[in-house]
C-alpha positions in Angstrom: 7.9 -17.6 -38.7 4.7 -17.0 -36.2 5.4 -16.5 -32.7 3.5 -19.0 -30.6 5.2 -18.2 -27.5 4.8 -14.6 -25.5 6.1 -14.7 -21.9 4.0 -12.1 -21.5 1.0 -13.6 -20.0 3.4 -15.7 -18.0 5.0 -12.9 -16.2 2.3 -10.9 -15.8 0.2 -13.3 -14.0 3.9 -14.4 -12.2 3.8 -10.7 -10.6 0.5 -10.7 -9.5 0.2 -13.7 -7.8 3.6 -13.6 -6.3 2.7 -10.0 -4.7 -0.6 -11.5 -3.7 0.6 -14.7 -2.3 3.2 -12.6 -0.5 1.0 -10.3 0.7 -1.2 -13.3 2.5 2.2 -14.9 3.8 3.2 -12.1 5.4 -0.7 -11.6 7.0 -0.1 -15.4 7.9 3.3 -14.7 10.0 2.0 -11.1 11.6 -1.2 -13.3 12.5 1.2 -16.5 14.1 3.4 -13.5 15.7 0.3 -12.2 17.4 -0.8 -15.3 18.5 2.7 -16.5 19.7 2.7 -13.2 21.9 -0.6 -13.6 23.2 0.2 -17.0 24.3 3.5 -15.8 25.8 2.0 -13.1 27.6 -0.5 -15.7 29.2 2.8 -18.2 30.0 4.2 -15.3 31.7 1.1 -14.0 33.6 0.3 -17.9 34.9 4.5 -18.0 36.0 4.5 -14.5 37.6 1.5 -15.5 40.1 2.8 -18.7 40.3 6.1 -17.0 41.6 4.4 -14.7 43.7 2.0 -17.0 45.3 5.3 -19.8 46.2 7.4 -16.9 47.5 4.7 -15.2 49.4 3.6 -18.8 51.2 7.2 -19.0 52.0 7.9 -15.6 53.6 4.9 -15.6 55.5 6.1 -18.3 57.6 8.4 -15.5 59.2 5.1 -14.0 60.8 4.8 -17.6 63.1 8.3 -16.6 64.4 7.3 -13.2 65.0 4.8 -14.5 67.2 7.0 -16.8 68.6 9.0 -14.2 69.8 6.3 -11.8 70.8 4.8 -14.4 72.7 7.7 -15.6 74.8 8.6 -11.4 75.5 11.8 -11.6 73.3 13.2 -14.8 75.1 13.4 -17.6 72.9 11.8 -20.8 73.4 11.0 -24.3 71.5 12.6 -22.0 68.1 14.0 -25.3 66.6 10.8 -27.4 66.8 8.6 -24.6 65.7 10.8 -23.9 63.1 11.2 -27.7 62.0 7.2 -27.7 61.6 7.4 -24.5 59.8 10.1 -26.3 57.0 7.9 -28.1 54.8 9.7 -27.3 51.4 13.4 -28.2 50.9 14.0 -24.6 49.1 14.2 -23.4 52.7 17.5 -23.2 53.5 17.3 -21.6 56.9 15.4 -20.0 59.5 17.4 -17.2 61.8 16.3 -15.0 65.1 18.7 -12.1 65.1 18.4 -9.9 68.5 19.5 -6.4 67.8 20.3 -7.4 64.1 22.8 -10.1 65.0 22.2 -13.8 64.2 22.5 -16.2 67.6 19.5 -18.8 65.7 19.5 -20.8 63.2 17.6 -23.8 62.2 18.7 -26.2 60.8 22.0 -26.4 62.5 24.2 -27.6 59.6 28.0 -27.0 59.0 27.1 -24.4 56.3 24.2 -22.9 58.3 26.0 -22.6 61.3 28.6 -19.9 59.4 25.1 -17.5 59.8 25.6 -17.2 63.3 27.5 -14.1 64.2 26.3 -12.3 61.1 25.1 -9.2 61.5 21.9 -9.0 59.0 21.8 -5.3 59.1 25.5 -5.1 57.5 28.0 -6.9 55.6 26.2 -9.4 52.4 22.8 -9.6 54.3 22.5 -5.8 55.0 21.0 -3.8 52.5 18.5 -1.4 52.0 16.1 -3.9 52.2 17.2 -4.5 56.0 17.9 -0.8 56.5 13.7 -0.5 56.0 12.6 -3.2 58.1 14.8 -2.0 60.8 12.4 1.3 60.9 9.1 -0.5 60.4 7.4 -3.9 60.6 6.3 -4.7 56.6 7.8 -7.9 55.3 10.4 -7.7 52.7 12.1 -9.4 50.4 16.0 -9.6 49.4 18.3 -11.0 47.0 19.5 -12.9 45.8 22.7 -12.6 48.2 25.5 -14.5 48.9 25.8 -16.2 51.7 29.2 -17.0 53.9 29.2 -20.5 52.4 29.4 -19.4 49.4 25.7 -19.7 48.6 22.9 -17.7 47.1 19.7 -16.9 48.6 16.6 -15.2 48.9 16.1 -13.4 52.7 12.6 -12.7 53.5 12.6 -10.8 56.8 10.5 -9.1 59.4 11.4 -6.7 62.3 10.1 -8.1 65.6 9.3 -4.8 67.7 8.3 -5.6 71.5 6.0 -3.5 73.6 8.4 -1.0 76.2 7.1 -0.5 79.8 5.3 2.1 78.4 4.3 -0.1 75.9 5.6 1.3 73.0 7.0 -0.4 69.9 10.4 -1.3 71.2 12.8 -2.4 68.4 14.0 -5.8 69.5 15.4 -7.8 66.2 14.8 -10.1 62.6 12.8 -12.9 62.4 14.0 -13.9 58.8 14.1 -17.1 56.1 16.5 -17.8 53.9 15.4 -19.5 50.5 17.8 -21.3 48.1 18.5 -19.6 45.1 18.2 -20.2 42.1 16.4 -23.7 43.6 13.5 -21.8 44.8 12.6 -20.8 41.5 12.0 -24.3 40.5 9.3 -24.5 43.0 7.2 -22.1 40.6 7.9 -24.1 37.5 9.9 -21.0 36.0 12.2 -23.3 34.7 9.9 -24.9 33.1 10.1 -22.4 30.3 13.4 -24.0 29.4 11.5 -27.5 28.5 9.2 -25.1 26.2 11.9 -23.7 24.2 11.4 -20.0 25.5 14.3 -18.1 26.1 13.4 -16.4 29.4 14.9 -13.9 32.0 14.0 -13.1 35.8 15.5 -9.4 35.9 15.7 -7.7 38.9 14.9 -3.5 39.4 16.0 -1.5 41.0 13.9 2.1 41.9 16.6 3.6 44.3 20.1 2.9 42.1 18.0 2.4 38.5 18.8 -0.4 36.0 18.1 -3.9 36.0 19.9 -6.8 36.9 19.6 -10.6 35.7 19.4 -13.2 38.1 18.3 -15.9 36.7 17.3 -17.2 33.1 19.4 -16.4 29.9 21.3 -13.6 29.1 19.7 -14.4 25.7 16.6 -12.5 27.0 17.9 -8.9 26.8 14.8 -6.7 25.7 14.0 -6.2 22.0 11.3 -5.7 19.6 9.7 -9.0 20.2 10.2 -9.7 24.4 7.2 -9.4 26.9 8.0 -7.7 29.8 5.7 -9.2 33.1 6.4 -7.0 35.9 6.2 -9.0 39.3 6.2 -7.7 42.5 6.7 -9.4 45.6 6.3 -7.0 48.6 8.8 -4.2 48.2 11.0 -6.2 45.2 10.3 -5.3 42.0 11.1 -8.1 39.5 10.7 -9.1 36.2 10.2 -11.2 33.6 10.9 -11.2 30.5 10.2 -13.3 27.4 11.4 -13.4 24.1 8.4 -13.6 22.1 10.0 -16.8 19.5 12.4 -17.1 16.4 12.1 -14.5 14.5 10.2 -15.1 11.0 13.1 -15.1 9.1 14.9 -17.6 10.9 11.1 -20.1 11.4 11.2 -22.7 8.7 7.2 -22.6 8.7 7.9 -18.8 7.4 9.7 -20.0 4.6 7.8 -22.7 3.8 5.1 -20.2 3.9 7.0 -18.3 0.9 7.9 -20.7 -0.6 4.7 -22.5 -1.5 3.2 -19.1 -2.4 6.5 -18.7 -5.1 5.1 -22.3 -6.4 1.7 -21.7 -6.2 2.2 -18.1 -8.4 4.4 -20.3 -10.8 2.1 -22.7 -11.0 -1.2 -20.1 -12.0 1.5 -18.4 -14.1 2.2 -21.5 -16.1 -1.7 -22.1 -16.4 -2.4 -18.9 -18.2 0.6 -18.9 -19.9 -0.4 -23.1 -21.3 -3.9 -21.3 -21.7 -2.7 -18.1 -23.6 -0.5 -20.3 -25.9 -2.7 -22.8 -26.6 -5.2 -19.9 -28.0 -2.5 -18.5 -29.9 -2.4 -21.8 -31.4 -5.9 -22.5 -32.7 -5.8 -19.1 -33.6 -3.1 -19.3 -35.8 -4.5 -23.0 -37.2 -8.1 -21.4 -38.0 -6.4 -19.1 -40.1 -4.3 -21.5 -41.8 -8.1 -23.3 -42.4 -9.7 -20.1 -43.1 -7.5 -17.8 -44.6 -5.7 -16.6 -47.7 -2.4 -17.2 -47.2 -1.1 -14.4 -49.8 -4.0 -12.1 -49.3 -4.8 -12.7 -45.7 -8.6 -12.8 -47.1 -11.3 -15.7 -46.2 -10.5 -18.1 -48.9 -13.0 -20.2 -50.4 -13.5 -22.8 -47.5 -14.0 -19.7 -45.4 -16.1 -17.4 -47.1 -18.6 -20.3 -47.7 -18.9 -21.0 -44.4 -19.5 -17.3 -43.2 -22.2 -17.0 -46.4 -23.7 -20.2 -44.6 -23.7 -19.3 -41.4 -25.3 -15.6 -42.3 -28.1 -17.7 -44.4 -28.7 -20.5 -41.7 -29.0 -17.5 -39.2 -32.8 -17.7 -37.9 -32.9 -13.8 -37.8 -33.0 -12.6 -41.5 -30.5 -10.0 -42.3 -29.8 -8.4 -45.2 -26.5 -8.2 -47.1 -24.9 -7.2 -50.2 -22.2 -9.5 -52.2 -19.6 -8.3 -54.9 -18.3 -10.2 -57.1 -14.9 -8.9 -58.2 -12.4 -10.1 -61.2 -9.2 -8.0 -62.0 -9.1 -7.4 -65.7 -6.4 -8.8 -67.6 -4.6 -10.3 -64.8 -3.1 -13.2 -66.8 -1.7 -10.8 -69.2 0.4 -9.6 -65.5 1.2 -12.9 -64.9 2.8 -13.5 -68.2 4.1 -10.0 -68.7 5.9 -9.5 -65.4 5.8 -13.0 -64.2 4.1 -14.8 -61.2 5.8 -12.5 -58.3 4.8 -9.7 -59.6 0.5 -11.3 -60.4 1.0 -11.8 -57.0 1.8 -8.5 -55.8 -1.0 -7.1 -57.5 -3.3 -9.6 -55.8 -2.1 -8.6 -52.3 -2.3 -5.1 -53.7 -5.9 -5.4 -54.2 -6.8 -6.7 -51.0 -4.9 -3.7 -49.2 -6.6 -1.2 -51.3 -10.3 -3.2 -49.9 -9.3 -2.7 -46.8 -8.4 0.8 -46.9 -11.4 2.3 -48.6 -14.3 -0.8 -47.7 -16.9 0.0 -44.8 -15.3 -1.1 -41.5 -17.5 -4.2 -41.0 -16.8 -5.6 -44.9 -15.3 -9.3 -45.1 -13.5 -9.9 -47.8 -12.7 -13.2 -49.2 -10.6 -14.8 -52.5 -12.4 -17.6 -54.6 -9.2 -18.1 -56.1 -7.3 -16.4 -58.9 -7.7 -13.3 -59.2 -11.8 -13.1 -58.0 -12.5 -12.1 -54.7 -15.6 -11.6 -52.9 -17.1 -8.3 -50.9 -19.5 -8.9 -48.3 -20.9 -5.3 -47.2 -23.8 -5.4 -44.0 -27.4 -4.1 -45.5 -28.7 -3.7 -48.6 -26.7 -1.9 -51.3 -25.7 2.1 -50.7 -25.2 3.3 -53.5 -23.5 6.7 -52.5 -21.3 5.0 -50.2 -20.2 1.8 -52.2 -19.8 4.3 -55.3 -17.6 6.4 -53.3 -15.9 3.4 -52.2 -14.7 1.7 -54.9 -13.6 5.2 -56.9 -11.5 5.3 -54.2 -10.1 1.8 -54.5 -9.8 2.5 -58.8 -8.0 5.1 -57.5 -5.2 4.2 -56.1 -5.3 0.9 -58.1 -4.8 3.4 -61.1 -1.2 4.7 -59.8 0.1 0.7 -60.6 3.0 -1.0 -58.5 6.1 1.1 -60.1 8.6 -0.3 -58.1 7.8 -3.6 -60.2 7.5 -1.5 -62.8 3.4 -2.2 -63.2 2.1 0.9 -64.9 -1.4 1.6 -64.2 -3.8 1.4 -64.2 -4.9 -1.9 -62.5 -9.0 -2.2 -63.1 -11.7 -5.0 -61.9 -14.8 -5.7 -62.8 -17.7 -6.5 -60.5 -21.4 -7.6 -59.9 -23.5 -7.7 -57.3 -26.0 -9.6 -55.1 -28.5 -8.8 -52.3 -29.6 -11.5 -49.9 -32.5 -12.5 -49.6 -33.9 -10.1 -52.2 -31.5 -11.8 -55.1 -31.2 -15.3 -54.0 -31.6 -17.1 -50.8 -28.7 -19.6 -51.7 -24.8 -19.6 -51.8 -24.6 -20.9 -54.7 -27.6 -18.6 -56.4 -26.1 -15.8 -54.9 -22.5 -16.3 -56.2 -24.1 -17.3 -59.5 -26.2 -13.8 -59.5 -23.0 -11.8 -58.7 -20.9 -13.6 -61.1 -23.6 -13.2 -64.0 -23.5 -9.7 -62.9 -19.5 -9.0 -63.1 -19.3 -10.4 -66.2 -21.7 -8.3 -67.9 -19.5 -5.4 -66.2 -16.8 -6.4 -68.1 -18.3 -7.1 -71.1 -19.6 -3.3 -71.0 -16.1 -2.6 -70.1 -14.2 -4.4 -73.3 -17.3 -2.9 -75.3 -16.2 1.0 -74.1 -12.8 -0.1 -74.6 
């Protein structure tokens, strides 16, 4: 039974497409990845200045009570109408004068503002190193978040308020300091808004004295890994950051496998192509031999070997060819002798034996019987064809003994030469045959 159906083609093509297709899917995700990043890195550059700028404008207002106090010599007038004008944002939880460290100010004056006073901003939940700094210099800083005796958080931006001695030298005389609302403050900057975008995000605090860093607001989610952005922000001596995770990772994105999976259809789908296209070949292939060929022989048979001698005659270029004309002799006495199987034997005997020893561009085809015809490119040579067909009588000679055929088997043939014989088929066929059967004639005659 033939074999229509290889896979090979199928799989072949399957493989290459499929690495490929791959191949581009995975160029399409890095190439999303890097474009994710870069627009995450540009979120987190607009939020840091955002943050800084907010927190900055908010700190500053510390410097209008410096003056305040400068102004006035250290004693405190008109604090809570200043400081009302200065409280334009309700992040602000609180502005504080603190003499010598100590709190004895605060604006506003509310039940869990007035739990400041008393507190000694140097020690205790609002001392820290921060504090310990300004209390040595004048630069602004920033602290926090700490928790406050109500039991809130909060930012404390602070500035040492240093008074001019008799001698007028920088005389340390207290804190001017705001206190911010935390986490509420943050909202000011649209961090949160992150949250409405679907990026995990963290606000991480550094520290360069005790080392580390510590999360203070944002998901815990954000812990640093291949794919975070890190934006450093610094607002006067704190040293923050932010910190991004860069998206879903690809294998968890159902774009990424959508992305694979259309390139495993698409490489099916060009596999099944070829495949349709390689069978369907294999197909006409197999039905122009059934047209054209010699089933038992696998020569041309007749339809075919006219329509090869017409198509080298109709050719508009003239080239020459020889035809042979070949009858096996005493074939029906085979047939009758050793039955039908074995006549048929010897035909597909013959036509191995032609294909053995024949010139490697010959075309052999059956006219039926046991006559067959030898197309050979050229005009006749004689030292070649000769040597040739002793070869074939050759092993013809030898028989088929495992059906016990002695030898040996002969033919007779005769030949043609287009166009220098005939310029038709049919004259050419006619010139051959004449021919072979005056070769057997000679042959009974030496018999």
């Amino acid at each position: 039974m033939v074999r229509f159906f290889s896979t090979r083609p199928f799989t072949g093509m399957l493989l290459i497409t499929l690495a490929f297709n791959l191949l581009l899917t995975w160029v399409l995700i890095d190439r999303k990845q890097q474009l994710e990043r870069v627009k995450l890195e540009s979120i987190a550059r607009s939020q840091r200045d955002n943050l800084q700028s907010d927190l900055l404008r908010l700190i500053f207002k510390t410097e209008t009570l410096n003056a305040l106090v400068i102004d006035n010599s250290g004693n405190i007038q008109e604090f809570e109408r200043v400081a009302a004008a200065l409280r334009d944002d309700d992040t602000i939880q609180a502005f504080v004068l603190a003499p010598g460290g100590t709190i004895n100010k605060v604006y506003p004056y509310t039940p869990a503002n007035s739990l400041l006073v008393g507190q000694d901003m140097l020690d205790g939940n609002l001392g820290c190193h921060e504090a310990i700094t300004a209390r040595h210099g004048a630069p602004l800083t920033l602290a926090g978040p700490v928790l406050l005796p109500n039991g809130d958080a909060a930012l404390v931006g602070r500035l040492s308020v240093f008074l001019p001695d008799a001698s007028g030298r920088p005389q340390y005389w207290g804190i001017a300091a705001i206190l911010l609302r935390f986490p509420e403050v943050l909202t000011a900057s649209d961090l949160y808004l992150l949250d409405s975008m679907n990026i995990d995000f963290g606000l991480w605090r550094t520290s360069p004295h005790k080392g580390g860093a510590l999360l203070i607001a944002g998901s815990a989610d954000s812990e640093k890994d291949a794919g975070s952005i890190d934006m450093p922000v610094t607002i006067l001596n704190a040293h923050w950051l932010i910190r991004m995770s860069a998206g879903v990772a690809w294998f968890r994105s159902l774009e990424s496998w959508l992305y694979v999976g259309m390139s495993v259809l698409l490489s099916l789908f060009l596999a099944t192509l070829v495949q349709r296209n390689h069978d369907l070949t294999q197909i006409r292939t197999y039905l122009e031999a059934i047209a054209y060929r010699d089933a038992l022989t696998g020569a041309l048979n007749r339809r075919g070997l006219f329509e090869e001698l017409q198509r080298r005659i109709a050719s508009p270029v003239v080239k020459k060819f020889t035809l042979y004309y070949v009858d096996l002799n005493n074939f029906k006495g085979i047939n009758d002798t050793y039955g039908h199987e074995a006549g048929d034997r010897v035909l597909q005997l013959f036509a191995e034996v032609v294909r053995a020893h024949a010139p490697v561009t010959h075309i052999l085809g059956r006219m039926g019987g046991d006559e067959f015809v030898l197309l050979l490119n050229g005009p006749p040579a004689e030292e070649r064809d000769k040597a040739a067909f002793t070869r074939m009588r050759a092993d013809l000679a030898k028989g088929l003994p495992e059906l016990n055929i002695p030898g040996p088997i002969t033919f007779s043939m005769g030949s043609a030469v287009y166009p220098d014989t005939a310029l038709t088929v049919d004259a050419l066929l006619s010139c051959a045959d004449t021919a072979m059967y005056q070769d057997k004639e000679r042959a009974k005659a030496h018999g």
